[in-house]
C-alpha positions as YAML, in Angstrom:
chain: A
units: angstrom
residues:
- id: 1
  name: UNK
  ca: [111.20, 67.04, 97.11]
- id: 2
  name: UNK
  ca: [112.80, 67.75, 100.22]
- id: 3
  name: UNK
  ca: [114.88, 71.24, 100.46]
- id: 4
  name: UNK
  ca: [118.60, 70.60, 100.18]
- id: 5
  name: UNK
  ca: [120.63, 73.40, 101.92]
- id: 6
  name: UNK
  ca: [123.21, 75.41, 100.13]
- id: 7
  name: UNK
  ca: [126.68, 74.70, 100.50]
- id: 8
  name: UNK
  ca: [128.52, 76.76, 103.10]
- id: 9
  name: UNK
  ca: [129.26, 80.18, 101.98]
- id: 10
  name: UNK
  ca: [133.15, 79.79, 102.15]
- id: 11
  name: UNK
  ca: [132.56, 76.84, 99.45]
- id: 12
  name: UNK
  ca: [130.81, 78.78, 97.22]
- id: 13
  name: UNK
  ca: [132.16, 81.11, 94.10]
- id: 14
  name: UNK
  ca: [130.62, 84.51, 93.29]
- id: 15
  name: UNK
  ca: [129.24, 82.70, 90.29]
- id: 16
  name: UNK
  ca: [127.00, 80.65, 92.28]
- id: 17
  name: UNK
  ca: [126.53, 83.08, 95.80]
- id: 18
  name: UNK
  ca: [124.64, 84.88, 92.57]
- id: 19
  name: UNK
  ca: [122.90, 82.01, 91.52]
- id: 20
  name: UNK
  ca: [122.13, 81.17, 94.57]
- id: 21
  name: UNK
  ca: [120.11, 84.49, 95.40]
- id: 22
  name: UNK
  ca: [118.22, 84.02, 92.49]
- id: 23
  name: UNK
  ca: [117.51, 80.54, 92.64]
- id: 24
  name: UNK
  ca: [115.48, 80.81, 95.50]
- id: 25
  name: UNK
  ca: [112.05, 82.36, 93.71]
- id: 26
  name: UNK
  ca: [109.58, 84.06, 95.80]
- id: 27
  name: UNK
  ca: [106.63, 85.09, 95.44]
- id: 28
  name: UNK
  ca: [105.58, 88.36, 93.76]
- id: 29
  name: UNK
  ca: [103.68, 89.72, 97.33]
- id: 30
  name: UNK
  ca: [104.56, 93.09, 96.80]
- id: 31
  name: UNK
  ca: [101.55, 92.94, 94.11]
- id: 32
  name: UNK
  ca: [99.34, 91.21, 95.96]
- id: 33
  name: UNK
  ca: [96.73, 92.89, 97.47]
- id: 34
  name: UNK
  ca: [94.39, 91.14, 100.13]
- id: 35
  name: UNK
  ca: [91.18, 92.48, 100.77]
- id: 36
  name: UNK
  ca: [90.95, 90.38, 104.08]
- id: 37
  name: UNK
  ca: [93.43, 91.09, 107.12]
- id: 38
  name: UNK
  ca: [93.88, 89.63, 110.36]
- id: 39
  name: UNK
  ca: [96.41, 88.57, 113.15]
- id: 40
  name: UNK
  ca: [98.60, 85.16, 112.03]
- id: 41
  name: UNK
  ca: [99.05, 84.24, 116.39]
- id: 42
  name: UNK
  ca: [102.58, 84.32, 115.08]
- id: 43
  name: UNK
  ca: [105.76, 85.48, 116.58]
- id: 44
  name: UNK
  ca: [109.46, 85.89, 115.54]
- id: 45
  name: UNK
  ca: [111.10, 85.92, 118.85]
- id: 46
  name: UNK
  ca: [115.03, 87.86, 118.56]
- id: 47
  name: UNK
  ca: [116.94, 84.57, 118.33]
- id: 48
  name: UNK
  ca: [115.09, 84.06, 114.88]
- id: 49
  name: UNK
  ca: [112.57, 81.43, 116.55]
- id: 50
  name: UNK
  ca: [109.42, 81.21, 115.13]
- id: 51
  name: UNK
  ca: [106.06, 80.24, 117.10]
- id: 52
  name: UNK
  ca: [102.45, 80.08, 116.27]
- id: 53
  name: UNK
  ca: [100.34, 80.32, 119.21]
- id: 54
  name: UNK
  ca: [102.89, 80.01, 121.50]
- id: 55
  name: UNK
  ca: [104.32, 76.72, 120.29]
- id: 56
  name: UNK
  ca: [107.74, 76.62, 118.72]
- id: 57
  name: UNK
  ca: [107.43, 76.00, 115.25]
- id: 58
  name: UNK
  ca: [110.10, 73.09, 114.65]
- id: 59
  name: UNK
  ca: [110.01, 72.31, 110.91]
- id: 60
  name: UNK
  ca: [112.52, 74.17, 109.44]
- id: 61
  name: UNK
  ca: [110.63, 74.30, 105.64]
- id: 62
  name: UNK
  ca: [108.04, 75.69, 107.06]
- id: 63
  name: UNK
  ca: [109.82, 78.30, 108.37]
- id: 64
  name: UNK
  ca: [111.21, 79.15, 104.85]
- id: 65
  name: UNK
  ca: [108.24, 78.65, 103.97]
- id: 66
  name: UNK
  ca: [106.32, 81.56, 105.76]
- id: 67
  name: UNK
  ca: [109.31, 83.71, 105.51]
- id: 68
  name: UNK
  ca: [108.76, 84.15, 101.86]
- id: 69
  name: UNK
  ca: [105.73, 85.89, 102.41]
- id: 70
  name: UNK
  ca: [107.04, 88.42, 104.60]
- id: 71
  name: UNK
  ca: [106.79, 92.11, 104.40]
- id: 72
  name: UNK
  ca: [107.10, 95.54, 106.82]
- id: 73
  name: UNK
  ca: [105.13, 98.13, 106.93]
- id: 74
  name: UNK
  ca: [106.50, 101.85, 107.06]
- id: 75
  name: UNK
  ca: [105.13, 101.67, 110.42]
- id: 76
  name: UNK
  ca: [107.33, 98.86, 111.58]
- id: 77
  name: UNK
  ca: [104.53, 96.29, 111.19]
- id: 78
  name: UNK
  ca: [105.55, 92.79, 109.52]
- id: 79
  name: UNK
  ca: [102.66, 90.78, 108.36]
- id: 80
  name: UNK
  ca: [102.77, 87.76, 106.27]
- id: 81
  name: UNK
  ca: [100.82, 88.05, 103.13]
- id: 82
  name: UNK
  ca: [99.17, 85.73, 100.62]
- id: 83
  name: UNK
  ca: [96.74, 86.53, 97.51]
- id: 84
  name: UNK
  ca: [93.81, 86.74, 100.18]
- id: 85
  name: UNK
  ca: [94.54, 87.75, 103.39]
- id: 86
  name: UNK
  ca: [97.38, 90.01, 105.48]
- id: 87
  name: UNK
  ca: [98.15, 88.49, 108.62]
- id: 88
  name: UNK
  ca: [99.82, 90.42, 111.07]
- id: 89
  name: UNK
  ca: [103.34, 88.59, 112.88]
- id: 90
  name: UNK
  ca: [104.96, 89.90, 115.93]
- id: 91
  name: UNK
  ca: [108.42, 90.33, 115.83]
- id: 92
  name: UNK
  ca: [110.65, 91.04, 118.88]
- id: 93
  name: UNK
  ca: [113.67, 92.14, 117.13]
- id: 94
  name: UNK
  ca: [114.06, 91.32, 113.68]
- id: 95
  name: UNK
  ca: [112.69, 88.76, 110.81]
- id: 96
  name: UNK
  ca: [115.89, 86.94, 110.07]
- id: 97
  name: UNK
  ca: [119.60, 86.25, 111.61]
- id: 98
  name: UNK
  ca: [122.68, 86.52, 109.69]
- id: 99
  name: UNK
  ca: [124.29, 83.44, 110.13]
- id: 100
  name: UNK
  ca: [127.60, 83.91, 108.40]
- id: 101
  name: UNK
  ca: [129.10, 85.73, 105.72]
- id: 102
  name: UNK
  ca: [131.76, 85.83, 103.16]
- id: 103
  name: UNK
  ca: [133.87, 88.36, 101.33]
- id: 104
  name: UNK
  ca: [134.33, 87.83, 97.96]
- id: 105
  name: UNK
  ca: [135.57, 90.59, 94.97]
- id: 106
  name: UNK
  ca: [133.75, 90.95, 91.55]
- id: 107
  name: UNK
  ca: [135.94, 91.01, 88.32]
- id: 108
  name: UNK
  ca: [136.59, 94.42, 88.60]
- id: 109
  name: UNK
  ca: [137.98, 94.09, 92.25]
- id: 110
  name: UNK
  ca: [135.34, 95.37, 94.24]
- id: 111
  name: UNK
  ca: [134.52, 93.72, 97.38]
- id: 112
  name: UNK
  ca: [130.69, 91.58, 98.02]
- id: 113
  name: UNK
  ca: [130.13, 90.73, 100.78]
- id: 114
  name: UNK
  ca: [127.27, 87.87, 101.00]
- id: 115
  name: UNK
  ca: [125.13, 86.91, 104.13]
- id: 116
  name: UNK
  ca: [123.34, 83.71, 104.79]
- id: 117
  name: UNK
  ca: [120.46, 83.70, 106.86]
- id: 118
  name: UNK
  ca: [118.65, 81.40, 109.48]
- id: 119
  name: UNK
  ca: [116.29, 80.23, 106.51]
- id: 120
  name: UNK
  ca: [119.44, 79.66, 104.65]
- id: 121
  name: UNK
  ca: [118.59, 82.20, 102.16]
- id: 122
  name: UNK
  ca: [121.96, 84.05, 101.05]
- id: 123
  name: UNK
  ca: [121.61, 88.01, 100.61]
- id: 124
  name: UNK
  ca: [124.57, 90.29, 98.97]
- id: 125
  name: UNK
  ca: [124.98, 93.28, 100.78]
- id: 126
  name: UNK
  ca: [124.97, 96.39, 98.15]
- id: 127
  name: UNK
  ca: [122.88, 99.22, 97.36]
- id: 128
  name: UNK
  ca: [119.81, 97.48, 97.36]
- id: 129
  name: UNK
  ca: [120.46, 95.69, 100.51]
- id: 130
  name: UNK
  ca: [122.29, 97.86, 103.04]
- id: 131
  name: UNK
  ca: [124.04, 97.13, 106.28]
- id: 132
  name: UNK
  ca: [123.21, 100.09, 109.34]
- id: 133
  name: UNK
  ca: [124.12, 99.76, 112.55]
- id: 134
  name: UNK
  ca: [121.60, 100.65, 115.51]
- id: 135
  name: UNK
  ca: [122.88, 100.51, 119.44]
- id: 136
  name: UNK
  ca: [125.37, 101.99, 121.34]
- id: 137
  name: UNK
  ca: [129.26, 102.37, 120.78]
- id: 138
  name: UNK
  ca: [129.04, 99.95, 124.04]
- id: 139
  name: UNK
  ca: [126.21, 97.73, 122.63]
- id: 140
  name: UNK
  ca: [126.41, 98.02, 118.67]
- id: 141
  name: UNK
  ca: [123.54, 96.15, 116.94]
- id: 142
  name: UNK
  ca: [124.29, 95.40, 113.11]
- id: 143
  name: UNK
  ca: [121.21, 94.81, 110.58]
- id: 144
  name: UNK
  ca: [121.15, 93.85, 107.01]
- id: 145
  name: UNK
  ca: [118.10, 94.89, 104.59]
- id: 146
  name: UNK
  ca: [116.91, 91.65, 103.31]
- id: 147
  name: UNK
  ca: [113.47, 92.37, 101.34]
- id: 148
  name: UNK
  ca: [109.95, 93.82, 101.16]
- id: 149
  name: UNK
  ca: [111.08, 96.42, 104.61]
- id: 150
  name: UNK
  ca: [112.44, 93.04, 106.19]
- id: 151
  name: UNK
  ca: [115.79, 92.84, 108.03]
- id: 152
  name: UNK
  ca: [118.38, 90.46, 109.46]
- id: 153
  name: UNK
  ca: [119.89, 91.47, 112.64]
- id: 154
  name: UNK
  ca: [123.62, 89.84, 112.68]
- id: 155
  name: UNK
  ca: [124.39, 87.44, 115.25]
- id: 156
  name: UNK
  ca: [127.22, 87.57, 117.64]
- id: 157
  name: UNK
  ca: [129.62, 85.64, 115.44]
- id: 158
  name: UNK
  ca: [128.85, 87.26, 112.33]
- id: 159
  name: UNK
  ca: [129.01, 90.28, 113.93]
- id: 160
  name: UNK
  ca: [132.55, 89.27, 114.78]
- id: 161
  name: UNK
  ca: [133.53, 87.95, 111.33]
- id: 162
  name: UNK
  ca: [132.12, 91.89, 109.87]
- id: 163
  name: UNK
  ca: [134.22, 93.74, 112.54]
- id: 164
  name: UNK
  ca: [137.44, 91.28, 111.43]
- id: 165
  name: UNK
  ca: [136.71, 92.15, 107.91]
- id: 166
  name: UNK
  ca: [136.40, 95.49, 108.79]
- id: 167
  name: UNK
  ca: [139.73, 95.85, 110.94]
- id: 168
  name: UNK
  ca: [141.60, 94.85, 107.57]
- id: 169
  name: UNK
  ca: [140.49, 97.93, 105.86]
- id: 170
  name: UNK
  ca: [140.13, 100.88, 108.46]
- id: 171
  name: UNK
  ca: [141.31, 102.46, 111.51]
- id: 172
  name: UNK
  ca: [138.89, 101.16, 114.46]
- id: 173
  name: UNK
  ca: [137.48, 104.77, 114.90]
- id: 174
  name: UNK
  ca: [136.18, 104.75, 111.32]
- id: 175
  name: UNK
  ca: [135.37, 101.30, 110.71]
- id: 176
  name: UNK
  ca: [133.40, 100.52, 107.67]
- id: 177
  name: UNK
  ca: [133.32, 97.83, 104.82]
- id: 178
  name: UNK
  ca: [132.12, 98.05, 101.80]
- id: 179
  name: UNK
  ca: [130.21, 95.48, 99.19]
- id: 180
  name: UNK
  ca: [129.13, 96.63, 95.12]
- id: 181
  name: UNK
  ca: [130.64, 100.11, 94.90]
- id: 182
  name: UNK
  ca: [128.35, 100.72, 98.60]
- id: 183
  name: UNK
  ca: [130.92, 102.09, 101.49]
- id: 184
  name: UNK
  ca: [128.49, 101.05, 105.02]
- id: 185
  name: UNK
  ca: [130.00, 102.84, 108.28]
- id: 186
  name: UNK
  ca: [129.71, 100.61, 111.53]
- id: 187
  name: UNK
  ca: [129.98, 102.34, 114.30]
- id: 188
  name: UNK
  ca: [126.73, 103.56, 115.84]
- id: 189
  name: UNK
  ca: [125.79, 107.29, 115.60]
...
């Protein structure tokens, strides 16, 4: 069955920004462990383009595809594993773009704000998945913690739609948000 993409985040409810997180089921490789590892001739270039052996890959389910089997290593090193083998993967920047995002508030008023991603996957920004903020005050560069040591860096126009959001709630020279009882500073230490 071919993958139907989610609706756009502004269409969605909390209700189903929740279900669809957990709708999208991946697979358990934080147990896995692969006695064979090796190099995947894959790289994730810093617009979020994929390549394997220096051809674009152009399939967008296989994309999603690979992505769920992604993982960092303290060191910085992502690799994409299976129950077999760890493959290393360059990546130039980071493993996924934020795409968009929405502000929404829970039943007891609190603000969440959700992310979708370039593999359409849609991540709520809390405690368990942080927002920092890397760069210069000049060149700010925003990243959200997706899963398994993987980020998303935010692309310009998200960027833009966080620093909107932002301006509603706090003076410019101590803008933050916040998202499930989490306060997240943006401006760049």
């Amino acid at each position: 069955m071919p993958f139907e993409p989610p609706a756009e985040l502004a269409a969605l409810s909390l209700a189903e920004l929740a279900e669809a997180v957990s709708a999208r089921r991946l697979p358990a490789v934080e147990t896995w462990t692969p006695a064979r590892t090796g190099e995947s001739h894959m790289r994730i270039a810093a617009d979020g383009t994929w390549f394997h052996q220096g051809g674009r890959i152009t399939r967008p389910a296989m994309v999603r595809a690979f992505s769920s089997l992604l993982t960092r290593g303290a060191d910085g090193q992502h690799w994409l594993v299976t129950p077999t083998e760890k493959l290393a993967i360059a990546v130039d920047d980071a493993a996924f773009i934020a795409t968009d995002m929405d502000v929404r508030h829970d039943d007891a008023g609190r603000p969440v704000i959700a992310f979708r991603l370039n593999t359409d996957d849609v991540v709520i920004t809390g405690p368990d998945h942080p927002l920092h903020v890397r760069g210069t005050a000049d060149v700010p560069a925003y990243y959200l913690a997706v899963r398994h040591g993987t980020e998303a860096r935010l692309n310009r126009s998200t960027y833009g739609q966080l620093i909107d959001h932002a301006l509603t709630l706090s003076e410019p020279d101590a803008l933050a948000v916040e998202s499930q009882g989490a306060r997240f500073g943006l401006l760049p230490a």
